[in-house]
C-alpha positions in Angstrom: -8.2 2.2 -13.4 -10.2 -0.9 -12.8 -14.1 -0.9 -14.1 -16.3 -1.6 -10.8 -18.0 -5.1 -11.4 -21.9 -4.6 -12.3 -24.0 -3.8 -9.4 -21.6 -1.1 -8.0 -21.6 2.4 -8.9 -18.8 5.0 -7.8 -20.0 8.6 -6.2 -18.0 11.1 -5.3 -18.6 12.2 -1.4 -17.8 10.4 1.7 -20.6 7.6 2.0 -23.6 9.3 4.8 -22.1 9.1 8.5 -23.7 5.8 9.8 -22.4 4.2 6.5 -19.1 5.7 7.1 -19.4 4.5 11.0 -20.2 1.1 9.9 -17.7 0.7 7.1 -15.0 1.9 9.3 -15.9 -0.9 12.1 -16.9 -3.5 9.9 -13.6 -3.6 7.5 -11.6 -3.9 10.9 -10.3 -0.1 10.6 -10.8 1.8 14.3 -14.3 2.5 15.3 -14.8 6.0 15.6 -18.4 8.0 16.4 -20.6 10.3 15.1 -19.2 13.3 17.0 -15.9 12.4 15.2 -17.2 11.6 11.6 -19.6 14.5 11.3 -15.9 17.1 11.3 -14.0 14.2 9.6 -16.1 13.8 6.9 -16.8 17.6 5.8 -13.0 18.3 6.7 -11.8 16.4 3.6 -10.1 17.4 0.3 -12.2 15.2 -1.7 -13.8 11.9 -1.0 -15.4 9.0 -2.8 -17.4 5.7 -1.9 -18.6 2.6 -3.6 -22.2 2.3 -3.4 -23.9 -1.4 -3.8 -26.8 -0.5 -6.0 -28.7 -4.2 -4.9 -28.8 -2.8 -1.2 -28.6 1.0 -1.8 -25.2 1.1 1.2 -22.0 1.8 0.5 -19.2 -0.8 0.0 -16.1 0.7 0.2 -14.7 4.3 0.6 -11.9 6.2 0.6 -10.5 9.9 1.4 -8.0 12.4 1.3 -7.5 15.2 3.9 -4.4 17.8 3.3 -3.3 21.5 2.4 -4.6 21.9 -1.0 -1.1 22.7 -1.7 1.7 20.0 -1.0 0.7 17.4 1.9 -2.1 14.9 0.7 -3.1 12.5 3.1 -5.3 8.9 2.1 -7.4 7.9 5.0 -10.4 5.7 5.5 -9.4 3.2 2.8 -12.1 0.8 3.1 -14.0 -2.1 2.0 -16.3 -4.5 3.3 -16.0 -7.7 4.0 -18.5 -9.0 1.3 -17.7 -6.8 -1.3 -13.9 -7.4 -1.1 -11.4 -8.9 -3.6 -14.1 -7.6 -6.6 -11.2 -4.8 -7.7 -13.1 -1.8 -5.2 -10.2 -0.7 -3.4 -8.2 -0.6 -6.2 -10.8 1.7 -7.9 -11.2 4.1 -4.7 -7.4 4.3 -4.4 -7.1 4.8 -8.4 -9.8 7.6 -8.4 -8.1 9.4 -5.4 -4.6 9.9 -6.8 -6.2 10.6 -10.4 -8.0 13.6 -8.0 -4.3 15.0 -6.6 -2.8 14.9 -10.4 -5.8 16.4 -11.7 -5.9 19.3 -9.0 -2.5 19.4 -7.0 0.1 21.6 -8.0 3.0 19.3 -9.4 5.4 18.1 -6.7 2.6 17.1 -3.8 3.5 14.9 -1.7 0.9 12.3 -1.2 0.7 9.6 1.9 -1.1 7.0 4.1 -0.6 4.5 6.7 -0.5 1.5 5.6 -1.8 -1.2 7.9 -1.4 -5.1 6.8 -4.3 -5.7 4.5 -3.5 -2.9 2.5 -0.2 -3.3 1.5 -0.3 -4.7 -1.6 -3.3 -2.6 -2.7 -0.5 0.6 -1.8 2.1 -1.1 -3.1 0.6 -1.8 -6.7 -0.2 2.1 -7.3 3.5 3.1 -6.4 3.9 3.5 -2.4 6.9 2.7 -1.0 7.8 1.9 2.6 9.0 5.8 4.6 11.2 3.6 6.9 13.9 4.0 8.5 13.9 7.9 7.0 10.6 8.3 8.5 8.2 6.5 10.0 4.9 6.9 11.6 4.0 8.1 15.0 0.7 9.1 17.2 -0.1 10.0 20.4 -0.9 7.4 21.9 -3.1 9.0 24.8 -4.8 10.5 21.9 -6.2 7.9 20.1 
């Protein structure tokens, strides 16, 4: 795993809600609210952020919802604009699956969606494409 460049510090935790609000709309994932996020965040299997010690926010984020047991979810893989290509999400990411080998039982099965950016973040830690076995669906009312 990558060492955060100085001025950064990794916590473990989801980042407070407006940061988490503001990091989700402003690195282009799906704006969500606070009646969302308040459930979201406390709802997680674990959780770290990125905090930009010159400005006191946080960067950069990243989650994992699931059992506990086999299904292990990454969500909310992001970084800001500013802070990007400075070896963050690479970190996040790195920290998250070193949390499901430290503390899932062996054989979990651990996934995301991977939109564009992302990919080759996903791919360097050993993700592979689902398709055509699987792929992924939503309701599209839902969302």
């Amino acid at each position: 795993m990558a060492d955060l460049p100085e001025g950064y510090r990794l916590l473990e935790g989801p980042p407070p809600v407006d940061e988490y609000l503001a990091l989700r709309r402003e690195s282009g994932l799906s704006p969500r609210n606070r009646a969302q996020a308040v459930p979201a965040l406390s709802g997680s299997w674990y959780a770290c952020h990125v905090l930009h010690e010159p400005t006191g926010l946080a960067a950069g984020m990243g989650r994992i919802i699931g059992d506990g047991g086999w299904y292990f979810h990454i969500v909310d893989m992001a970084v800001l604009p500013a802070h990007q290509r400075k070896g963050l999400g690479d970190t996040i990411l790195g920290v998250l699956l070193d949390r499901i080998h430290a503390k899932a039982p062996p054989g979990a099965y651990v996934n995301l969606l991977a939109d564009a950016p992302g990919r080759r973040l996903y791919a360097r830690h050993g993700f592979v494409e689902s398709a055509p076995e699987s792929i992924g669906m939503y309701l599209a009312d839902e969302a």
